[in-house]
ChimeraX commands (.cxc) that place a marker at each C-alpha (Angstrom):
marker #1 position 19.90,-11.82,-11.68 radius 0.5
marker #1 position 18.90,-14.01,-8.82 radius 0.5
marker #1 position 15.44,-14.16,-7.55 radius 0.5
marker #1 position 15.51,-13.92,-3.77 radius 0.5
marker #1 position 11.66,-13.40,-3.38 radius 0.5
marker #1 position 8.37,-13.27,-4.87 radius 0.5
marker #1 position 5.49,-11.49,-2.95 radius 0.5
marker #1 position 1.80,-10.51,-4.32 radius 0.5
marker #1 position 3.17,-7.68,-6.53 radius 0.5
marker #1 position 6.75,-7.07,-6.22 radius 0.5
marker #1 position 9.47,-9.25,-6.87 radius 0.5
marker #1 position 13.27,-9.01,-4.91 radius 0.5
marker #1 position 16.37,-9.72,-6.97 radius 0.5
marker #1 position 20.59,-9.69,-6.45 radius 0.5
marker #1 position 21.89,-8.40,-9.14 radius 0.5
marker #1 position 25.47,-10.18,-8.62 radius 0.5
marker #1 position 26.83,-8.18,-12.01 radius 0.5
marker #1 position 25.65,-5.04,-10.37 radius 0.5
marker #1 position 26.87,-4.47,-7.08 radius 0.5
marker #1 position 25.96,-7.21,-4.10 radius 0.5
marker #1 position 25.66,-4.74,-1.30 radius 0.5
marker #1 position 22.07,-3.60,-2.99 radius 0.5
marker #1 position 19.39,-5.12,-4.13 radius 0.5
marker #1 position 16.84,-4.73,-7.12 radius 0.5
marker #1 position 12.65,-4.22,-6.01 radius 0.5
marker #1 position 10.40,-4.95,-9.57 radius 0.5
marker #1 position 6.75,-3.77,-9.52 radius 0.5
marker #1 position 5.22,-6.19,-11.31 radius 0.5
marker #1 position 2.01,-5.76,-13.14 radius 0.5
marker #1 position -0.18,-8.17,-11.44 radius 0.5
marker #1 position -3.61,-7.52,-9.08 radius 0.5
marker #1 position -4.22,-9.00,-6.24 radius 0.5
marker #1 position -7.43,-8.63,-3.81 radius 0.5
marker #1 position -8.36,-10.45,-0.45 radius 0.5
marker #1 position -4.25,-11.52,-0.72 radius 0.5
marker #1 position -4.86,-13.23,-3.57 radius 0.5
marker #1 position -2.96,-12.79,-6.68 radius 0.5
marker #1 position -5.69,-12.63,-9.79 radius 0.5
marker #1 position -4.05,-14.36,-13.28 radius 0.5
marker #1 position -4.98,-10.97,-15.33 radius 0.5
marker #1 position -2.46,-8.46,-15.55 radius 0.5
marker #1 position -2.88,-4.09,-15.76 radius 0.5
marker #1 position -0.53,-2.62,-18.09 radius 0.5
marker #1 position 1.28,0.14,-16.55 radius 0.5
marker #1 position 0.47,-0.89,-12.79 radius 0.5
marker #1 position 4.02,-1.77,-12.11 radius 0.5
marker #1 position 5.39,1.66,-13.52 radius 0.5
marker #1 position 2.46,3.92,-11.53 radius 0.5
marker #1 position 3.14,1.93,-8.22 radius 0.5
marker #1 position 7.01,2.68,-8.66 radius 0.5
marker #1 position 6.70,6.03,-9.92 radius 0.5
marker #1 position 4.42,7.16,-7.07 radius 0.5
marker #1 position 6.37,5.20,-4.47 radius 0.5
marker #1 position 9.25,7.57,-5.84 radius 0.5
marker #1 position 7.48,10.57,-5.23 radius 0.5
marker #1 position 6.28,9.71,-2.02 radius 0.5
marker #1 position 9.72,8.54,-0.64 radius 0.5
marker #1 position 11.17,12.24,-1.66 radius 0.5
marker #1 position 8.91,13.58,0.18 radius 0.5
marker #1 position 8.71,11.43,3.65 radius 0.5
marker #1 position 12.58,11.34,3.72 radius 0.5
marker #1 position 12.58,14.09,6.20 radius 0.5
marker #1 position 10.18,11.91,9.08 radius 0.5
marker #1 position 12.02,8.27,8.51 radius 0.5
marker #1 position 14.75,7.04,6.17 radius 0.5
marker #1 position 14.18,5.16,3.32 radius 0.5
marker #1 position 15.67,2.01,1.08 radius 0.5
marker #1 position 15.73,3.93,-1.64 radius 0.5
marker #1 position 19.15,4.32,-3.74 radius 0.5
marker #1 position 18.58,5.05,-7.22 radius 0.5
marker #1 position 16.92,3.77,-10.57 radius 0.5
marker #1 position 19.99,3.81,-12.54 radius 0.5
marker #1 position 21.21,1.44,-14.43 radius 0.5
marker #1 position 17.73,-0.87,-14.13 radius 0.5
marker #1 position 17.71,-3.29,-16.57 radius 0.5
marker #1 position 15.84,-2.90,-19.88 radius 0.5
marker #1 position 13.34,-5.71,-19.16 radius 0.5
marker #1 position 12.53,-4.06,-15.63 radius 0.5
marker #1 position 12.92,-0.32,-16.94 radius 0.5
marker #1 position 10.51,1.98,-15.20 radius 0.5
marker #1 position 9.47,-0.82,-12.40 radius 0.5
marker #1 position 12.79,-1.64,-10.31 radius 0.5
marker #1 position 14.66,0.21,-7.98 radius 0.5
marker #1 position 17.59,-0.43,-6.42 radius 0.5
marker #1 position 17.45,-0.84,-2.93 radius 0.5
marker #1 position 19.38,-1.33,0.59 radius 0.5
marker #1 position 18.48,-4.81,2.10 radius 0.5
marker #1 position 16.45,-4.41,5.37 radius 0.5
marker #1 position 15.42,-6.77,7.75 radius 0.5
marker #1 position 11.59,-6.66,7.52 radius 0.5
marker #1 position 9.52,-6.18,10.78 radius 0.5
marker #1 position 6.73,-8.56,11.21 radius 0.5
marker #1 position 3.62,-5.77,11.24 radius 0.5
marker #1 position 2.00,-4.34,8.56 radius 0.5
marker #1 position 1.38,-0.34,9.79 radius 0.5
marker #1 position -1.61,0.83,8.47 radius 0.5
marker #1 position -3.36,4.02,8.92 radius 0.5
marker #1 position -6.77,5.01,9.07 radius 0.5
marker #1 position -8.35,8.66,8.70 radius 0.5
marker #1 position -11.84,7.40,7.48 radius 0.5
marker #1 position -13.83,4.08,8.42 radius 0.5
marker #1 position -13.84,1.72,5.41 radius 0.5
marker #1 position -13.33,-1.93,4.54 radius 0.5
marker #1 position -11.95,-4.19,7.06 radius 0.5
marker #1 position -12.01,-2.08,9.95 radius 0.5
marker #1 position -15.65,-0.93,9.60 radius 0.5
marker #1 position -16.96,-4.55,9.39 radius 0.5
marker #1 position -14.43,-4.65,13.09 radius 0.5
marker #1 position -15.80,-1.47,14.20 radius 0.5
marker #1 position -19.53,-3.37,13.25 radius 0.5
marker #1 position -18.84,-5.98,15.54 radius 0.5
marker #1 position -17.42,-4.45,18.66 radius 0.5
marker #1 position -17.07,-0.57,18.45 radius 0.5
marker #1 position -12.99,-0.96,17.86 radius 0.5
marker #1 position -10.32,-1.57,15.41 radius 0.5
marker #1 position -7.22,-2.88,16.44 radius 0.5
marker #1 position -8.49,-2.09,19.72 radius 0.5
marker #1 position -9.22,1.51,19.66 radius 0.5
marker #1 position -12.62,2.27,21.11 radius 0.5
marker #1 position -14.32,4.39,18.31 radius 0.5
marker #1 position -17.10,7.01,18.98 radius 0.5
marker #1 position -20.74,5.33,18.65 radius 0.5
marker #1 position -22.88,6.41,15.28 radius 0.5
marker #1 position -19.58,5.88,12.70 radius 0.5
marker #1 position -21.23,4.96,8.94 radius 0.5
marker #1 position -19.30,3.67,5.79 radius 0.5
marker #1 position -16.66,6.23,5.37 radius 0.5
marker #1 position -17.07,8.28,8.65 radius 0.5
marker #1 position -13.96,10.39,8.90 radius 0.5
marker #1 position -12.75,9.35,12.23 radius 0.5
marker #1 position -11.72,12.00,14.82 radius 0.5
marker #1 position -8.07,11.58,14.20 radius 0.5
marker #1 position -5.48,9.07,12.16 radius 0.5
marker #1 position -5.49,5.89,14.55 radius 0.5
marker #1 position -2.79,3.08,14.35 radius 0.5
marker #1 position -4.50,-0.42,13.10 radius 0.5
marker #1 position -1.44,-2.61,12.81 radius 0.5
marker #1 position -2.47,-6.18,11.24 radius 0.5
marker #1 position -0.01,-9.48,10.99 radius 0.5
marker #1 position 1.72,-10.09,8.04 radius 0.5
marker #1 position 0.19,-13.28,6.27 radius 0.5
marker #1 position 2.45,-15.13,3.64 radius 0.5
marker #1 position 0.90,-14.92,0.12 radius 0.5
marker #1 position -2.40,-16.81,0.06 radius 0.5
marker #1 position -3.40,-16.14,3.38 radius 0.5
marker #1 position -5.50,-13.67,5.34 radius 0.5
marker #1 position -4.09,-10.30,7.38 radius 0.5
marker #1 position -5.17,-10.57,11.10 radius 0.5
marker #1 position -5.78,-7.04,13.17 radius 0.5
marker #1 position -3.39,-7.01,15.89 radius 0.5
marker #1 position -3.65,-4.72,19.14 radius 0.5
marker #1 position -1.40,-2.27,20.12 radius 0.5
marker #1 position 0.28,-4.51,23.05 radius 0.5
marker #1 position 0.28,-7.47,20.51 radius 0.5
marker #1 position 2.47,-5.05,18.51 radius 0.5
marker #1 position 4.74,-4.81,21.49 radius 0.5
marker #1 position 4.43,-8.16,22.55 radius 0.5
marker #1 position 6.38,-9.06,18.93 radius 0.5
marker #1 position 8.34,-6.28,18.37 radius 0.5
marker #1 position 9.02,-4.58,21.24 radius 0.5
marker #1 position 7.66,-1.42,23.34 radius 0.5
marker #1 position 10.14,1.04,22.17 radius 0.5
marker #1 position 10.11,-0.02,18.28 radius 0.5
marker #1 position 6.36,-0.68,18.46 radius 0.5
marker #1 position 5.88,2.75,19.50 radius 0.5
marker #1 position 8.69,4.01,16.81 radius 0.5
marker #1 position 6.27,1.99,14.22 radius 0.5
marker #1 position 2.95,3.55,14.82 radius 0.5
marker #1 position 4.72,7.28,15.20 radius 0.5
marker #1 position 6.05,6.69,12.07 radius 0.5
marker #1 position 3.14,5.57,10.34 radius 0.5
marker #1 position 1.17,8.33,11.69 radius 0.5
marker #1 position 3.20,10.96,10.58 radius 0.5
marker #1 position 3.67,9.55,7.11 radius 0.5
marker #1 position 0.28,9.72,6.95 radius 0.5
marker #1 position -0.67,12.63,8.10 radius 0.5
marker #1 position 1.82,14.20,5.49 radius 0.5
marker #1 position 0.36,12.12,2.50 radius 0.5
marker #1 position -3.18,13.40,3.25 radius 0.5
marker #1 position -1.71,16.35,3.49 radius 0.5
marker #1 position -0.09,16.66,-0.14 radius 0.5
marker #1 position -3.01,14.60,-1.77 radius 0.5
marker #1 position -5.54,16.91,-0.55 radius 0.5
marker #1 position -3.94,19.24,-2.64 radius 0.5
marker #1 position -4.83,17.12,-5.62 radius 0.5
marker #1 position -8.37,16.48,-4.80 radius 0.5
marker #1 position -7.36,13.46,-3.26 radius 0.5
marker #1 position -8.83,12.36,0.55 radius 0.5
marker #1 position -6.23,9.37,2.00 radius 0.5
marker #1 position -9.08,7.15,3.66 radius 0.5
marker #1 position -6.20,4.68,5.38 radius 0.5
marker #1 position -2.83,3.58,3.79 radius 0.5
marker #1 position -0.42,0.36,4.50 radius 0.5
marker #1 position 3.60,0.53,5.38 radius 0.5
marker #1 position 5.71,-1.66,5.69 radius 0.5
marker #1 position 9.36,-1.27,7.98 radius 0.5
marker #1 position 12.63,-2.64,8.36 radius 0.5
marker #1 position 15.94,-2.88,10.03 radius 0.5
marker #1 position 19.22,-1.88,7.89 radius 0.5
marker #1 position 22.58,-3.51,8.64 radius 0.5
marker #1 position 23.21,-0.49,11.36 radius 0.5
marker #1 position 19.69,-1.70,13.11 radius 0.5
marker #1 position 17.82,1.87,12.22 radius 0.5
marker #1 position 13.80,2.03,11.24 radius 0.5
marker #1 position 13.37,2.86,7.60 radius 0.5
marker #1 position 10.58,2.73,5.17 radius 0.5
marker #1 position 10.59,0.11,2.44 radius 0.5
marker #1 position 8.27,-1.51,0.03 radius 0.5
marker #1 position 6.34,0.87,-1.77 radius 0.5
marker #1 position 4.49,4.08,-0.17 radius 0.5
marker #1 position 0.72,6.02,-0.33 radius 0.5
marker #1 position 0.15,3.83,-3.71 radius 0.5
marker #1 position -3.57,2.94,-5.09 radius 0.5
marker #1 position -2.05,-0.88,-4.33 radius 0.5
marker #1 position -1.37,0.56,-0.81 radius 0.5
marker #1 position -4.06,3.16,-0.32 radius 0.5
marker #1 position -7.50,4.44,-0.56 radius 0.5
marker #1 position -7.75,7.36,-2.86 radius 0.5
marker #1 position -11.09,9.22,-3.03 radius 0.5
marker #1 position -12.05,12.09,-4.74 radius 0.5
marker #1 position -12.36,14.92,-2.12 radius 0.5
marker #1 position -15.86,16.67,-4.77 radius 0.5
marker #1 position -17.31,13.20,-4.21 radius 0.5
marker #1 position -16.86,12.37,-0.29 radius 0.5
marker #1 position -20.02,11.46,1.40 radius 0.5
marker #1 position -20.71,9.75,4.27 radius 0.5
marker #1 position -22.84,6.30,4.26 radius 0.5
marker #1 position -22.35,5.19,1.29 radius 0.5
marker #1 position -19.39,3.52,-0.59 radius 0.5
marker #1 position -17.11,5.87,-1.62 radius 0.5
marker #1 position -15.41,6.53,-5.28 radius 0.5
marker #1 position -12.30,5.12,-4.98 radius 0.5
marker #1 position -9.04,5.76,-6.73 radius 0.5
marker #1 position -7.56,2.17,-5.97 radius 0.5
marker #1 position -8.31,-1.25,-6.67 radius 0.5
marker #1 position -11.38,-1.32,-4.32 radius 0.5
marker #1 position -13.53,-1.46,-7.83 radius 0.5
marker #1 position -11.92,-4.85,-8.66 radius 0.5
marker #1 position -13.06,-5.75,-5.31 radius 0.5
marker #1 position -16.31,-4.18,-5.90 radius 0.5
marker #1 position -16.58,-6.55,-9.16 radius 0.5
marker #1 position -15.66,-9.65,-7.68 radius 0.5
marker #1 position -18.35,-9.27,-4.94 radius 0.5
marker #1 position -20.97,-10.34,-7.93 radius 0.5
marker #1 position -18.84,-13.45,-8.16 radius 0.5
marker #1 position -19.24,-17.13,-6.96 radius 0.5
marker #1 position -15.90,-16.90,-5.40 radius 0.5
marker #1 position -14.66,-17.35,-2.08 radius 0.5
marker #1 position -11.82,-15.20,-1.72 radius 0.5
marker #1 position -9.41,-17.94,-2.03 radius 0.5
marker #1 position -6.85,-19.18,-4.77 radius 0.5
marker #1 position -6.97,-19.60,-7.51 radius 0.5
marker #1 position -8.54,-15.75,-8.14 radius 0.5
marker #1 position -10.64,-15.45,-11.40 radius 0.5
marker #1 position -10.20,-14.24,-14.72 radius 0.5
marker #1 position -10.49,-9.83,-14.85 radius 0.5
marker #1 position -12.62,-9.03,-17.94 radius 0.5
marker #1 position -10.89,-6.00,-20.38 radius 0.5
marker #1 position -13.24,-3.78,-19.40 radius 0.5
marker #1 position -12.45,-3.94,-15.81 radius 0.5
marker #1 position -8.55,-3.60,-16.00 radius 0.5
marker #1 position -9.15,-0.54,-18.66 radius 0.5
marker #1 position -11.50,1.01,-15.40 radius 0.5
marker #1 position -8.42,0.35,-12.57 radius 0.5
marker #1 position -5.40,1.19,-14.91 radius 0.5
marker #1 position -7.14,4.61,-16.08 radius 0.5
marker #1 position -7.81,5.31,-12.05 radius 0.5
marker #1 position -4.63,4.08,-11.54 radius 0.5
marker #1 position -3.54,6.84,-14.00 radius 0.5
marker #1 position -6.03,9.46,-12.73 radius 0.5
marker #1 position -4.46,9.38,-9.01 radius 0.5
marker #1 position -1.07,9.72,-10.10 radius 0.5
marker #1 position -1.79,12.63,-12.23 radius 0.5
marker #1 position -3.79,14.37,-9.26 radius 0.5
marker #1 position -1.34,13.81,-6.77 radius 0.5
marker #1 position 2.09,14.04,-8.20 radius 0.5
marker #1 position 0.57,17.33,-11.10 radius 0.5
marker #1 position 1.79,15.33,-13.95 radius 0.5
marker #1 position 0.44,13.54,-17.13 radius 0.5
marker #1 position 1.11,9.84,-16.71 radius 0.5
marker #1 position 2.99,8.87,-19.83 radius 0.5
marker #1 position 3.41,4.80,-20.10 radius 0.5
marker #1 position 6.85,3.53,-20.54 radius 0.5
marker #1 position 6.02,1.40,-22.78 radius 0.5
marker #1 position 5.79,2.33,-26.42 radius 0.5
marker link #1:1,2 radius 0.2
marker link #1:2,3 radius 0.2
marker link #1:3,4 radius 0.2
marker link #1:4,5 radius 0.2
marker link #1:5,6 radius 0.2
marker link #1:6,7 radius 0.2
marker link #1:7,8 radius 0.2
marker link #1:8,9 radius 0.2
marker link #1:9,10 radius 0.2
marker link #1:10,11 radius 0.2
marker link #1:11,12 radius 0.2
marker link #1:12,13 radius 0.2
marker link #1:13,14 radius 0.2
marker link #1:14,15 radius 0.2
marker link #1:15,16 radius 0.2
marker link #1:16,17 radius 0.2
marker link #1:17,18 radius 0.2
marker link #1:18,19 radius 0.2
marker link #1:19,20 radius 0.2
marker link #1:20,21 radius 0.2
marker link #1:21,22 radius 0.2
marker link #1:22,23 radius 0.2
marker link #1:23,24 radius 0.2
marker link #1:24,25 radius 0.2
marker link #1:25,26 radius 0.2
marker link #1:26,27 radius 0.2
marker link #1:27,28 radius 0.2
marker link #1:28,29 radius 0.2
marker link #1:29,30 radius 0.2
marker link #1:30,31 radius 0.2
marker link #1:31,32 radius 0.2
marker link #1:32,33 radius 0.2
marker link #1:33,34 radius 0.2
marker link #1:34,35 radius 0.2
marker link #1:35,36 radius 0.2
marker link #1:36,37 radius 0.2
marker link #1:37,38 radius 0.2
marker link #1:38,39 radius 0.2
marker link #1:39,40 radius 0.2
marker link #1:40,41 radius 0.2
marker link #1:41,42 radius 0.2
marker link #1:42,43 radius 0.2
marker link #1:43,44 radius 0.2
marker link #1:44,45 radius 0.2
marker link #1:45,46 radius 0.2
marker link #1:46,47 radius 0.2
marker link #1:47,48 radius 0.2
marker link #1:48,49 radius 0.2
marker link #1:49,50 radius 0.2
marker link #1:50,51 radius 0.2
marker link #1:51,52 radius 0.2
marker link #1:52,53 radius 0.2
marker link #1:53,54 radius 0.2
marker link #1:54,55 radius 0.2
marker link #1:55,56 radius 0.2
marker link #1:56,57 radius 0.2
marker link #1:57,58 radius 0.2
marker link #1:58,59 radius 0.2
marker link #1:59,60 radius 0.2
marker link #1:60,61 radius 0.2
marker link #1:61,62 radius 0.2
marker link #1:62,63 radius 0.2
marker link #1:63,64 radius 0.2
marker link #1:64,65 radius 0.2
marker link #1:65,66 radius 0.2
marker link #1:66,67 radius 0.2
marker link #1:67,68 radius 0.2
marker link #1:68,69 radius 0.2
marker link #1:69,70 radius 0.2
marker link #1:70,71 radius 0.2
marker link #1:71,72 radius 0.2
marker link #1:72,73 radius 0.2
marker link #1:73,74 radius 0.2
marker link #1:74,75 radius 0.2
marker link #1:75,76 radius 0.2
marker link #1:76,77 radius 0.2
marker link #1:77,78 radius 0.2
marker link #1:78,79 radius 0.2
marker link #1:79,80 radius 0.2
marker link #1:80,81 radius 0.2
marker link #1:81,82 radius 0.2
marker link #1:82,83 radius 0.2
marker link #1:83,84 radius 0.2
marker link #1:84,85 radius 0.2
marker link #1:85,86 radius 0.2
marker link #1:86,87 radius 0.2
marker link #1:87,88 radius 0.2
marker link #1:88,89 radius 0.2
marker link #1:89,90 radius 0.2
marker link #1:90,91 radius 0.2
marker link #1:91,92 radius 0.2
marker link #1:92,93 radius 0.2
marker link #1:93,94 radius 0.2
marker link #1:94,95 radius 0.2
marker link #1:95,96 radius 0.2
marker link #1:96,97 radius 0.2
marker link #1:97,98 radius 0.2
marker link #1:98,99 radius 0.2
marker link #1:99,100 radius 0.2
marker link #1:100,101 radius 0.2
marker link #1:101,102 radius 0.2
marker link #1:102,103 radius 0.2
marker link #1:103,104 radius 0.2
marker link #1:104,105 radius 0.2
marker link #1:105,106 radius 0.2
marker link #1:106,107 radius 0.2
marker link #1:107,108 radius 0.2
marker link #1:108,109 radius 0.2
marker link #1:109,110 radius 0.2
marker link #1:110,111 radius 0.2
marker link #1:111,112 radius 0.2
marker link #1:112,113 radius 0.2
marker link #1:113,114 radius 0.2
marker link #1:114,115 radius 0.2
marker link #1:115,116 radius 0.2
marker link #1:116,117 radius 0.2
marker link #1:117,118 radius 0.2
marker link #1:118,119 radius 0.2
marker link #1:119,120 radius 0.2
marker link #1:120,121 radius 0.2
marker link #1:121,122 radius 0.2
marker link #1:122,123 radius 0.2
marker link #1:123,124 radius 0.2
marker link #1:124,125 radius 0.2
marker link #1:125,126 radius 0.2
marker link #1:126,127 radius 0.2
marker link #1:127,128 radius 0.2
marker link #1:128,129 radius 0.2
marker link #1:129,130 radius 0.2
marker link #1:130,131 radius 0.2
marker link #1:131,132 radius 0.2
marker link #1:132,133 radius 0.2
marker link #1:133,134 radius 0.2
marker link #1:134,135 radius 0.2
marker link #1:135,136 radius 0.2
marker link #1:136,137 radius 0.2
marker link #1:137,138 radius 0.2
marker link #1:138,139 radius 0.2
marker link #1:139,140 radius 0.2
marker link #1:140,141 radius 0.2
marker link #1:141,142 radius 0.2
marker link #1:142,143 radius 0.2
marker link #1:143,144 radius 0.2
marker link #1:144,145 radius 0.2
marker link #1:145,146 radius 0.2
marker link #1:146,147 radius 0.2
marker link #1:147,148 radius 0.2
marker link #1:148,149 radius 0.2
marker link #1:149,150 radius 0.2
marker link #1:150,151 radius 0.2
marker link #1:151,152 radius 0.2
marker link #1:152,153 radius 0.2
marker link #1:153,154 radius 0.2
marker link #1:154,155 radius 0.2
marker link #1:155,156 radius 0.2
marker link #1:156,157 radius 0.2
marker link #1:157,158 radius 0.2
marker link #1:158,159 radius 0.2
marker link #1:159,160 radius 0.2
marker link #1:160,161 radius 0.2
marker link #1:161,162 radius 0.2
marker link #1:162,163 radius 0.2
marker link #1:163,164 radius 0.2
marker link #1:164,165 radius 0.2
marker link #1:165,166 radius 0.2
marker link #1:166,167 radius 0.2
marker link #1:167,168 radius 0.2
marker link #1:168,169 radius 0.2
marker link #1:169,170 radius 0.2
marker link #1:170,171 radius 0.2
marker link #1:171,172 radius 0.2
marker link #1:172,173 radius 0.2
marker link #1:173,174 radius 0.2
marker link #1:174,175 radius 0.2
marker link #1:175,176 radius 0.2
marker link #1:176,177 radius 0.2
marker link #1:177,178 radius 0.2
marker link #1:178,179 radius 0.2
marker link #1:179,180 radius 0.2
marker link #1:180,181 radius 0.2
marker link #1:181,182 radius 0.2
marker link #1:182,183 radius 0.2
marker link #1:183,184 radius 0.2
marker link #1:184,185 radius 0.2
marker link #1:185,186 radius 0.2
marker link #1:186,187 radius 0.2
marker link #1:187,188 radius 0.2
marker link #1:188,189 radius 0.2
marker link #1:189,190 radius 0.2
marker link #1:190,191 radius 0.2
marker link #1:191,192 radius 0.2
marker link #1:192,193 radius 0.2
marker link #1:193,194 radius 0.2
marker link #1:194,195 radius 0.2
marker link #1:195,196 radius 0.2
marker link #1:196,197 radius 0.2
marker link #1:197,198 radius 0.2
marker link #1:198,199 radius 0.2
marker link #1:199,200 radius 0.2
marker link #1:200,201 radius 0.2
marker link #1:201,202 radius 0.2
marker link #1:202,203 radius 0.2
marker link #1:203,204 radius 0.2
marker link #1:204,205 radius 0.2
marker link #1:205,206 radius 0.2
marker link #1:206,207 radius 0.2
marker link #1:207,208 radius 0.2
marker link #1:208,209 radius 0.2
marker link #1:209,210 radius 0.2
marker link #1:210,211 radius 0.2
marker link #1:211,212 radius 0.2
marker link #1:212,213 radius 0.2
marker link #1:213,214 radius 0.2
marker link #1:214,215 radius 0.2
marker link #1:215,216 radius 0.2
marker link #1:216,217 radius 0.2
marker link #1:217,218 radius 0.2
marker link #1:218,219 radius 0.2
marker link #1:219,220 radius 0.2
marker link #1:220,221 radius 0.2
marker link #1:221,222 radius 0.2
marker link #1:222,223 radius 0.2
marker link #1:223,224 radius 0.2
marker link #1:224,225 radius 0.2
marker link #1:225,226 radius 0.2
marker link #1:226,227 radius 0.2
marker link #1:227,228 radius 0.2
marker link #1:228,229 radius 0.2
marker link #1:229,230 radius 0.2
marker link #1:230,231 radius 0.2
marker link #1:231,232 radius 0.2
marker link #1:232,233 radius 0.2
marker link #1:233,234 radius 0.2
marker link #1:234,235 radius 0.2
marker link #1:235,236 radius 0.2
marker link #1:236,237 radius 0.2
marker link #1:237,238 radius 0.2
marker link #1:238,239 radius 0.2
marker link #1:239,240 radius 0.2
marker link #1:240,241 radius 0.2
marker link #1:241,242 radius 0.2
marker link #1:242,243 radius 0.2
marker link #1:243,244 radius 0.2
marker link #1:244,245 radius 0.2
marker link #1:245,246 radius 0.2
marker link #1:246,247 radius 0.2
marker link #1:247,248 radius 0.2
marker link #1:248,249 radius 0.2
marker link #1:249,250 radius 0.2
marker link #1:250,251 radius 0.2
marker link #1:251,252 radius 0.2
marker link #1:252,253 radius 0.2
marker link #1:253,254 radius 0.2
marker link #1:254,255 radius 0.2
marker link #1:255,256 radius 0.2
marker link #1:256,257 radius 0.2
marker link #1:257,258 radius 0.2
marker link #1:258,259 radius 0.2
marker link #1:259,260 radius 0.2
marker link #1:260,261 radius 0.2
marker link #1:261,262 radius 0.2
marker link #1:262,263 radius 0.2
marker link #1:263,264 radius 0.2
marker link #1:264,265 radius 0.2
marker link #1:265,266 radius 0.2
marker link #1:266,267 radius 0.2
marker link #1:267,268 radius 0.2
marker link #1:268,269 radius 0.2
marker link #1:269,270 radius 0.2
marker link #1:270,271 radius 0.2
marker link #1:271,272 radius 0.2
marker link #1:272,273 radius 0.2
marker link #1:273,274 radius 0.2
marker link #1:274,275 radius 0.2
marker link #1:275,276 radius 0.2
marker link #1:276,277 radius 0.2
marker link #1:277,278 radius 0.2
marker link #1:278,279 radius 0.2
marker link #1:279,280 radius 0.2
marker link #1:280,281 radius 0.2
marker link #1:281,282 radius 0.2
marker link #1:282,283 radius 0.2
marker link #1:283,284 radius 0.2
marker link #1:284,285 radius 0.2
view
């Protein structure tokens, strides 16, 4: 196994014993927050993220391809966390989605009436549902550092008019479809992140990992209401924690007490179960 790259959560590996024309994607257990990678682990996280991402990539393979090939044949040390993937050329944009104002873009919205550019409607509180899905595209930072919200033409200015536009279609529609089949859980899809590439015959497919609680926010639909901070299926209550710390958002993160990891793995847990119908069982015995 050779480690070709390490990123927040998931790690990238040729497996030359294998075959070299794929690759192998590892969900690790790790947390990170404000891109930065906390030293405390949550059992299971790796397995729920790739699980989920599984699901999700069934059922979004009829809007945009995926990297997707298989799980067989994963080794034991990886089993339940790795899939095995076609190489893509990554684009430089992270897509994100937003159907409700939280987070990041509400402290934008605070300051100027916009995300990503997008004029907003005047009035918008924590977790206004916004009139439709808009297209917030941010750079991506290496590990360590901080996303930046990019504009529309700043998408086009990097990528491209015809593959920026190909990007935020996509990401709309993936959404849309996610909030669709979550809502159906109990689930409300406040904004979600994708990630693109290129394959080796230059077509737009979904990679990474897709409408996960590390990619997501997940609220319960019973609990929704406006101006205040929302329940949230995700890790948004490890970032809720750390706000009571003397920390500054930079490396090295701080220590997760047990009782906070028990809180995000059983959420963690929860969202699977109410989106997918199923009992999360850990692979681990």
């Amino acid at each position: 196994m050779k480690l070709l790259h390490s990123g927040k959560v998931r790690e990238l590996y040729l497996d030359e014993s294998y075959d070299p024309a794929q690759l192998l994607l590892v969900a690790s257990d790790r947390l990170s927050i404000y891109d930065v990678v906390l030293p405390t682990p949550v059992p299971d996280k790796g397995a729920i993220l790739t699980a989920l991402s599984l699901y999700w990539f069934e059922r979004t393979g009829d809007l945009v391809p995926n990297h997707v090939i298989g799980t067989d044949d994963v080794p034991d040390e990886f089993a339940g966390r790795a899939v095995r993937c076609r190489p893509l050329q990554m684009l430089p944009v992270e897509c994100i989605a937003r159907g409700y104002l939280t987070g990041l873009g509400l402290k934008e919205y605070e300051k100027d009436g916009t995300v990503s550019g997008i004029a907003l409607p005047d009035g918008l509180v924590e977790g206004s549902q916004l009139p439709e899905p808009i297209f917030t595209p941010t750079t991506k930072a290496p590990v360590g550092e901080h996303d930046e919200f990019m504009t529309f033409d700043e998408v086009i200015a990097l990528v491209g008019r015809d593959t920026a536009e190909r990007l935020r279609d996509l990401t709309l529609e993936v959404y849309r479809r996610g909030a669709e089949s979550a809502a159906q859980g109990g689930i409300l899809v406040a904004d979600t992140k994708l990630e693109f590439g290129r394959d080796t015959d230059g077509e737009i497919v979904l990679g990474d990992e897709v409408l996960t609680p590390d990619s997501s926010r997940f609220w319960p639909a019973d609990q929704y209401e406006p101006g205040r901070v929302q329940f949230s299926f995700d890790k948004q209550y490890v970032r809720d924690w750390s706000s009571n710390l003397d920390w500054d958002r930079t490396a090295p993160g701080p220590e997760v007490p047990d009782d906070v990891i028990g809180v995000v793995h059983d959420r963690y847990a929860e969202v699977y179960r109410r989106i997918t119908g199923r009992q999360w069982v850990s692979p681990t015995p």
